[in-house]
Structures are given as C-alpha cells and as structure tokens.
C-alpha positions in Angstrom: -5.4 29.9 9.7 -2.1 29.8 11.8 0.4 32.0 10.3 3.0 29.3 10.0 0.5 27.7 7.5 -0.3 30.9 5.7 3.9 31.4 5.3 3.9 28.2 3.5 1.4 29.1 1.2 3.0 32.3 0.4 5.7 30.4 -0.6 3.9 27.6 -2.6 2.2 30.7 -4.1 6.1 32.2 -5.1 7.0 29.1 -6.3 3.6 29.2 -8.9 4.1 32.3 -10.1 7.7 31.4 -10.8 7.5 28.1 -12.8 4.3 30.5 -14.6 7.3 32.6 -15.8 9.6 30.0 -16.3 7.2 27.9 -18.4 7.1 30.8 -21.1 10.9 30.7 -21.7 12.3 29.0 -25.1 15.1 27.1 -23.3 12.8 25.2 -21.1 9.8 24.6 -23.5 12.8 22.8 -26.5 13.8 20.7 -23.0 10.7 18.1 -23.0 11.8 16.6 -19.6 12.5 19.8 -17.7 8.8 21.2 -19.3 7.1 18.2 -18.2 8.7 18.2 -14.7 8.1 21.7 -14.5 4.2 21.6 -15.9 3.0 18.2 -13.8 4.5 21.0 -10.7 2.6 23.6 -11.9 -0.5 21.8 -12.1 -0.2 20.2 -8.8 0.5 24.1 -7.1 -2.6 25.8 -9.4 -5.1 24.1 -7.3 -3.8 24.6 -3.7 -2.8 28.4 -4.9 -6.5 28.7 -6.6 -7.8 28.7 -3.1 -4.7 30.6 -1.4 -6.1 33.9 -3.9 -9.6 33.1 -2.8 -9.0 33.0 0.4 -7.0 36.3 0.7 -9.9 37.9 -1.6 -12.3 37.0 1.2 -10.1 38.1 3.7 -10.2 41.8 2.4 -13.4 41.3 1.7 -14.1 40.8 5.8 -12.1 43.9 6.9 -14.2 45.8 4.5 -17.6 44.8 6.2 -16.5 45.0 9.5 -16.0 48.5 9.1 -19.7 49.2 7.1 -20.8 47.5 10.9 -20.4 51.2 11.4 -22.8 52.6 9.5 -26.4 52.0 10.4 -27.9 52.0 7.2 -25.6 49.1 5.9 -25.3 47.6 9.4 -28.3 44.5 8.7 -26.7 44.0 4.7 -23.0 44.1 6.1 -23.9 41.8 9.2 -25.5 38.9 6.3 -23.1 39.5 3.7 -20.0 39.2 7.0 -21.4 35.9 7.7 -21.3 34.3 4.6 -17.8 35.7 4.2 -16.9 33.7 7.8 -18.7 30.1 5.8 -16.9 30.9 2.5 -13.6 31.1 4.3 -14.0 28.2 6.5 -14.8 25.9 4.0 -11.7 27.4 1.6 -9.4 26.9 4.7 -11.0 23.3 5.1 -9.8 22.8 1.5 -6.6 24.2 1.7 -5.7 22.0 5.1 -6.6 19.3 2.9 -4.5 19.7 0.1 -1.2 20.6 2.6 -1.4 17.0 3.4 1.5 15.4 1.5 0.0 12.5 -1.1 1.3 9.0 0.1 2.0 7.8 -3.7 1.0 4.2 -2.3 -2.4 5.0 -1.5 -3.8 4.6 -4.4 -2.3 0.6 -5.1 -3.4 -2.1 -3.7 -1.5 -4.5 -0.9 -0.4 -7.7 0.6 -1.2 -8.5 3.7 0.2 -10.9 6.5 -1.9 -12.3 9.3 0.3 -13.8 11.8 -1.5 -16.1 14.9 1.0 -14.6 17.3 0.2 -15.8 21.7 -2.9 -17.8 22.1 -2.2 -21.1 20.1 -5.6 -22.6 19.1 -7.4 -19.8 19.8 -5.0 -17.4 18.0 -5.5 -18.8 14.6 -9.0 -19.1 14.9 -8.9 -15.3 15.0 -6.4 -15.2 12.4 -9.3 -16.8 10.5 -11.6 -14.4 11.6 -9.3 -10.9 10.5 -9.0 -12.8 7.2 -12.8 -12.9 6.8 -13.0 -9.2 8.0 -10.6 -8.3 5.7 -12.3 -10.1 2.4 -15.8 -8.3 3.5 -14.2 -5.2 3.2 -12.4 -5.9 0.0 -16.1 -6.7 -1.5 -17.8 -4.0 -0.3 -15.4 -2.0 -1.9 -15.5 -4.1 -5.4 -11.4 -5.1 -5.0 -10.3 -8.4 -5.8 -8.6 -10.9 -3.4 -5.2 -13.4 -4.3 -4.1 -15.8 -1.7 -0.3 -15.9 -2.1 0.8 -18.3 1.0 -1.4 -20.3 3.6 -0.6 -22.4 6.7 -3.9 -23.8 8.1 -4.1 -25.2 11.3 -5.6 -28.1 12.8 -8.3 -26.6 15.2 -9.4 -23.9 12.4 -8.0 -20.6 10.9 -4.9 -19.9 10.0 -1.4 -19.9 11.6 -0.2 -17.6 8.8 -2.0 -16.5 5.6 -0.5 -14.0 3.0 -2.9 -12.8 0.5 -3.2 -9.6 -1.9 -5.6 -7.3 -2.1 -6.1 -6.0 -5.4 -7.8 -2.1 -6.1 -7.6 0.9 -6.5 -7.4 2.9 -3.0 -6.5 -0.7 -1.0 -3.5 0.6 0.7 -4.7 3.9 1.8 -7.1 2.7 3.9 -5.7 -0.9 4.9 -2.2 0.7 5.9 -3.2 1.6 9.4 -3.6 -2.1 10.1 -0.3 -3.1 10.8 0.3 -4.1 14.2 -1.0 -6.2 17.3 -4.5 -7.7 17.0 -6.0 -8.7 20.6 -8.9 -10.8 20.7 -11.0 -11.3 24.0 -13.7 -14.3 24.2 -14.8 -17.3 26.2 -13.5 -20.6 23.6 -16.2 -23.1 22.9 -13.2 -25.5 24.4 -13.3 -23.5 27.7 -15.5 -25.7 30.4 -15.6 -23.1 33.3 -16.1 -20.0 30.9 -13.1 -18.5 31.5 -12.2 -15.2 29.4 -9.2 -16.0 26.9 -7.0 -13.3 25.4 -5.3 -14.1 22.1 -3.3 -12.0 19.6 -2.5 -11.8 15.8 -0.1 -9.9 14.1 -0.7 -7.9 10.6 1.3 -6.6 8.2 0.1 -4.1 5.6 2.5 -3.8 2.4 1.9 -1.8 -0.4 2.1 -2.8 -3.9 4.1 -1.3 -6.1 5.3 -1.5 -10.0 8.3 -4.0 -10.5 10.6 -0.9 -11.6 9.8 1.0 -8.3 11.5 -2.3 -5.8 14.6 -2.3 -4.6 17.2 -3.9 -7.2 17.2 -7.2 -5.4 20.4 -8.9 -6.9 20.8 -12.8 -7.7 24.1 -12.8 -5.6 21.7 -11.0 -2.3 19.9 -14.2 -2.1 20.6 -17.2 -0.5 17.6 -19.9 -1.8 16.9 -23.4 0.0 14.5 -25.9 -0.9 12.9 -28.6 1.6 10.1 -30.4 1.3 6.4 -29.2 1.8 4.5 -30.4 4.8 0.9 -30.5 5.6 -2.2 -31.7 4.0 -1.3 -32.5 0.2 -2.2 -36.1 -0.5 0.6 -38.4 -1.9 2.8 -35.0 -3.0 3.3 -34.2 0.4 7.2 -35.1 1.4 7.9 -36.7 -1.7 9.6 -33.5 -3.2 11.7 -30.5 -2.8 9.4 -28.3 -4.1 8.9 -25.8 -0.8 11.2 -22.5 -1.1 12.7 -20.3 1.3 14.5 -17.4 0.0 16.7 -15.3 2.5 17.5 -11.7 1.6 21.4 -12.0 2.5 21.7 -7.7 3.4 18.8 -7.2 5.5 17.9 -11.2 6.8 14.4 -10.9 5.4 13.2 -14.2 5.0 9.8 -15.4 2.6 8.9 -19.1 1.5 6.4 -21.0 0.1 5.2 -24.2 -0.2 1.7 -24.0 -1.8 2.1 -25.1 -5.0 3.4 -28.2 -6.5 6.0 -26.6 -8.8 8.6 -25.7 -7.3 9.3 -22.8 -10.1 5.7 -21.3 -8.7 6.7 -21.4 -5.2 10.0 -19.8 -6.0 7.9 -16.8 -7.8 5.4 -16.7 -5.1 8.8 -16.3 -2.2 10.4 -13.8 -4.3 7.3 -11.4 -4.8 6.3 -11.4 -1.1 10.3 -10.9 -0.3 10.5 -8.1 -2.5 7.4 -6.7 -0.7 8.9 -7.1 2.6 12.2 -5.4 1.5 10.5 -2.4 0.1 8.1 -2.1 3.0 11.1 -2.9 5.4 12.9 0.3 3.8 9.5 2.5 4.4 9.2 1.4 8.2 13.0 3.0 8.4 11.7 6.6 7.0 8.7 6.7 9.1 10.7 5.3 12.3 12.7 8.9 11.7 9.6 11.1 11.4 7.8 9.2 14.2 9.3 11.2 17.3 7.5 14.7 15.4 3.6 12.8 15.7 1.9 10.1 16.7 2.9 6.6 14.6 -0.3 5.5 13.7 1.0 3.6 11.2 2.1 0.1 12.5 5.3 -2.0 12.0 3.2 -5.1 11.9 5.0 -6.4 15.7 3.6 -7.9 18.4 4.5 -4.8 20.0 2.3 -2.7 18.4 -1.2 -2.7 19.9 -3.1 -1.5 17.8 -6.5 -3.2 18.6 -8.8 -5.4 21.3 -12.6 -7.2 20.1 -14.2 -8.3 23.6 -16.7 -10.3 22.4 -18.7 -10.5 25.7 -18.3 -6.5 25.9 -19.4 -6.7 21.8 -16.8 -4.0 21.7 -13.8 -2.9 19.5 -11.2 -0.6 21.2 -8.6 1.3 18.8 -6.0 2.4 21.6 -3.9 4.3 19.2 -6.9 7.0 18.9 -8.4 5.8 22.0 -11.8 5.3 19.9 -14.1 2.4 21.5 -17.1 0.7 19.2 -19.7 -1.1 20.4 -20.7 -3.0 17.2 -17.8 -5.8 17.1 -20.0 -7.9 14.7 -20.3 -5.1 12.2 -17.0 -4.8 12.3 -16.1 -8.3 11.4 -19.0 -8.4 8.7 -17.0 -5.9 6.9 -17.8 -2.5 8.3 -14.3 -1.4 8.9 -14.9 2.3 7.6 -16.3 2.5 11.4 -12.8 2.4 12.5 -10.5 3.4 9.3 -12.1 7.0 9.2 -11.3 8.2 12.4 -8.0 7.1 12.7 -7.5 8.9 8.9 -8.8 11.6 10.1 -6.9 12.1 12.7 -3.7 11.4 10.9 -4.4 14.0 8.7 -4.9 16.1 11.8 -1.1 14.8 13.0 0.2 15.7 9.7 -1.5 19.6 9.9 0.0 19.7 13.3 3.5 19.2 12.4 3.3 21.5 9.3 1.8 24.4 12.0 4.9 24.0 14.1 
C-alpha cells in the first residue's frame, strides 16, 4: 500500500483506540446521545482497523521469512510459507481499499428517474420508450418495484417525458451513474433511403430519501398554477383545471402534473418530484466542487453530458466516460445493464482510492 494510505489508517487506528478509552468513562456512558454517537463510530472503525492489525502482523511476519531465505535448511518452508504471506496481504489490502471508500448513504434507497426525449423528435421518444423498458428489465431482475409518477406519450410511440420510481433496496447505487446524455444510432423504419439517424435522451437519476432528510421546502417558496390537462383523456380532457405546475421560487425548479383527474393528486405527485429535484439539485452543487480532484462519472442529467451511444447496425454500446465499448446492445436493452454498471463502479471506486493516495 502507498504510504499516504497507510498514514490514514494509522490515524483511523488512533482515533479507535481513543473512542475504546473514551467509551469506558462515566461521563460519557450517563450521556446516551454522545455514547451512541461515539459507539455507532466505533463500530464502523473496528472493522477497517481489524484488518489494519492484520495487515501489519503479516507485514512482520514477511521481513521475518525473508531473512530464514538465508538459511538453507528453512529456505523451501520459508519460500511456501513467504508466498502465502504475499496472497494473505493482497487480499487484506483489497479489503481495506474497499472499506476507505466513503459510503454514499443514498445507495442503499431507491430513485426517481426522468427520461427526457431530448434532439431527434419522433425518433427520440421512441428511444425514450426503449430506456424506459431497459430500465424496468433491470428493476425485475433485481426483484424492485416500479411507480410511474408522470407520463407524456407521444403520437408516433414512446415517451416525450416519463418520470417514474424505482423502488428497492440498492436502486440508487447502481442507477446513479445514469444521469446524463443518451445517444441512439439506427436506420428508422420511416427512413426510405436507409439513412443512419442519431437521436438523444436525457436521464436523470434522483435518489430517494425520507421526508425528514428534504430540504424544508416552505409554503411561501412556492409559486403553484393550475391549467388544464391536455392529451388523450376522453371527455375530462380540457374541461378542468386539474393539471399543476409548481415553481420552486429560490432555485426556479419547476415539476407538474397532469395525470390524474384530481387535482389534489396531481398537486402531491408535483410536489414529491420537486422536492426530489431540489434535494438532488443541492447534491449536483457538492459534487460540481469535488469534480476538478476525479473524473465526474456521475452525471447532471444534461444534454451535455454524454454519457452513452447504442449503434444498432454496429449492435454496440459505447460508455465514453470509461471508454468501455459492448458488443451485445440487445442484452443490454433486455435488462443486462450489470454489463455496463460494474465497470464504471469499479472504476469510480478506483477514482475515489486515487484521490485518498494523493
């Protein structure tokens, strides 16, 4: 390990010892908030500092068979037993990178995401259609549960925007890295000469959180309008004001909703995907200040960001943010998104090691 690394350790490991000590003394165990504090700490260092002792253990262990190399009677036991030594203390260090890499508390909830069909027209929200689809394989394979909060079809097929939650445990942690610009490259079943069309979608991954961790949105922050809903709906179409648009006066955040026929369920649907976009709004800020010390693999969910191509004729995915190129587009769309989330997790993680070694 790079001594940087082993530094940090050494002071996770003096930090251990000294909530050990403090966690014996009267004054702290008659507090019941500063022991818990202090105990839900010292459980999450005992782990991480487990390994730190085990790896230093080996370590002697190492410099003490490298010298029996020496000695020709112990030289074949000493040679077997140094090996091991070198797999025990790779795998330990393996470990310990592992648990150095901060714990997104996110992760673990699920999310709403956005599918925007962004340039293209037609053709745009027929892809929309298709990331939607990719997206509920996924959530199936992995047993989570899927809540369409807001839908605009469109004429041709797809989507020009759908909203929709995806509710597990773990959702977030992997779905987080697909914020950003979607490119889609194909011949449309409309195109007469076979011409290649490129489209793009845009997606936006929000996590969700409990109602006490949001931003305090207050009434007088809100300017609400009502208008009324447009689109296929039969005779209830135009006939009310039952559509909402809620603007977030501080930040000019802006959700609505127009999918249900009472307007108080619209007004609930607009204010739960505004909250979402304010809190996820306020994370995009942090990580725009720690994006100049990595890579920002983590999209904003703009155009801008592109994130991904699927050539159809090429049967190809391209991740350009890891440079990672798959040929096994249908796969991919039936579901199989692990093919692309686990490298670019991986080498996130990697990012995040990176910066801690410097």
């Amino acid at each position: 390990m790079k001594k940087i690394m082993v530094l940090k350790l050494q002071s996770l490991y003096k930090r251990y010892i000294e909530i050990q000590v403090l966690l014996t003394k009267k004054d702290v165990i008659i507090n019941n908030k500063k022991f818990s504090a202090l105990s839900r700490e010292f459980l999450k260092l005992s782990r991480i500092c487990k390994y730190f002792i085990n790896w230093k253990l080996i370590k002697k262990d190492i410099i003490s068979l490298k010298e029996l190399l020496h000695d020709s009677e112990m030289y074949e036991l000493a040679y077997n037993d140094l090996k091991n030594s070198y797999i025990k203390k790779k795998k330990i260090e393996k470990k310990i990178k592992f648990l150095l890499i901060p714990i997104d508390p996110n992760d673990k909830n699920g999310c709403i995401i956005e599918i925007h069909a962004a340039t293209g027209g037609d053709e745009a929200s027929i892809f929309a259609g298709d990331l939607f689809r990719m997206y509920s394989r996924y959530a199936e394979l992995n047993s989570w549960n899927i809540n369409i909060m807001h839908v605009q079809h469109s004429v041709k097929g797809g989507f020009k925007e759908i909203i929709f939650k995806i509710i597990g445990y773990g959702a977030c942690g992997k779905l987080k890295f697909e914020s950003g610009g979607h490119r889609v490259q194909r011949i449309p079943k409309t195109e007469s000469q076979g011409r290649l069309h490129t489209s793009t979608c845009t997606v936006a991954v929000m996590p969700i959180v409990k109602q006490s961790k949001l931003l305090n949105i207050l009434p007088n922050d809100l300017k609400i309008d009502t208008f009324r809903a447009s689109g296929a709906g039969g005779q209830h179409v135009n006939t009310t004001d039952s559509a909402i648009r809620i603007t977030h006066i501080p930040t000019g955040i802006v959700a609505e909703c127009q999918d249900e026929r009472s307007q108080h369920k619209n007004k609930a649907k607009a204010l739960s995907i505004l909250s979402a976009r304010v809190y996820n709004a306020k994370i995009l800020k942090k990580n725009k200040k720690k994006a100049f010390l990595r890579k920002n693999l983590l999209g904003t969910g703009e155009r801008s960001d592109r994130n991904r191509t699927y050539n159809f004729p090429q049967n190809r995915v391209t991740d350009h943010r890891i440079n990672l190129n798959l040929y096994c587009l249908n796969d991919i769309l039936a579901g199989n998104m692990d093919l692309l989330i686990q490298p670019i997790i991986q080498e996130y993680h990697a990012d995040i090691l990176l910066n801690i070694s410097k």
